[in-house]
N, C-alpha and C positions, 0 to 999 in steps of 0.2 A: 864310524867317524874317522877322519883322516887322521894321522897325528903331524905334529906340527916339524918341521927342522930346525934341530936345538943350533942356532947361529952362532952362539959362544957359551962356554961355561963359565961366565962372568957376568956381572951386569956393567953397563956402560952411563958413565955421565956424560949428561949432557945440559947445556943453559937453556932454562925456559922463558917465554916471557908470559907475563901477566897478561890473560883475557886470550891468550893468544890457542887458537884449536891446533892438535898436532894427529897425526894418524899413525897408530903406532903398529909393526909390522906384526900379524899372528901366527903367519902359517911359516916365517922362516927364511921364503925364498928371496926376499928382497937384496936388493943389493946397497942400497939405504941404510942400513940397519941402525938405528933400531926403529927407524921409519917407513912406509910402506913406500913404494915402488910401482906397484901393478904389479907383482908376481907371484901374488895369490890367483889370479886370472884360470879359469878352469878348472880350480879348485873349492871345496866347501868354504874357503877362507874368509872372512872379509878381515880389514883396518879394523881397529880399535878406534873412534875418535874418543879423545879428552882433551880438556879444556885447564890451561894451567892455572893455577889458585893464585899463584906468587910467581916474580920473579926470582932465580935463581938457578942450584944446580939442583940435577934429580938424577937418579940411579935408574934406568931403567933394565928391563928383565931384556936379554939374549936367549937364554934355553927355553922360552917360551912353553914356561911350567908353571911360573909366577901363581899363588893365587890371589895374587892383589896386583894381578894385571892393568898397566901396563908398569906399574913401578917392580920393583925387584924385592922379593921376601925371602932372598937366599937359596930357593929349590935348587939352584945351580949346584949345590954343593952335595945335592942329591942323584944329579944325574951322572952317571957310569963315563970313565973315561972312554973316548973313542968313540961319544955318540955326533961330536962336533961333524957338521954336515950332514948327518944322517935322522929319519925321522923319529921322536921318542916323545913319549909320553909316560908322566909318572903316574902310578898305581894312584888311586885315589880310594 
């Protein structure tokens, strides 16, 4: 399996709206972030769609380790300084 490109070792707010579908980026390469792009495109990757519950702010995951993907459960502070841009996947 591929591993993903950790895009940041943070997570990012961002405003949702209510009913509203959003495609959140998996494989890394987007330039969107933390939304998809098409540049997972010839990759195992696809978008993540979710559907926001509420309006407001939400945390979404960057180092695309999350296991409560697409929101952020702090894996970020798991992953190795110096993986920013580069492909990584945590031990599971």
């Amino acid at each position: 399996m591929d591993k993903p490109i950790v895009a940041a070792k943070s997570s990012v707010g961002v405003e949702l709206e209510a009913g509203k579908t959003y495609y959140f980026c998996t494989c890394g390469k987007s330039e969107n972030q933390p939304f998809c792009d098409g540049g997972h495109k010839g990759t195992n990757f696809s978008p993540e769609a979710f559907t926001a519950e509420k309006d407001g702010k939400a945390f979404l995951c960057q180092c695309k380790n999350s296991g409560n993907g697409p929101f952020c459960d702090g894996s970020h502070k798991k992953v190795p300084d110096g993986c920013v841009g580069k492909e990584f996947k945590l031990e599971e």
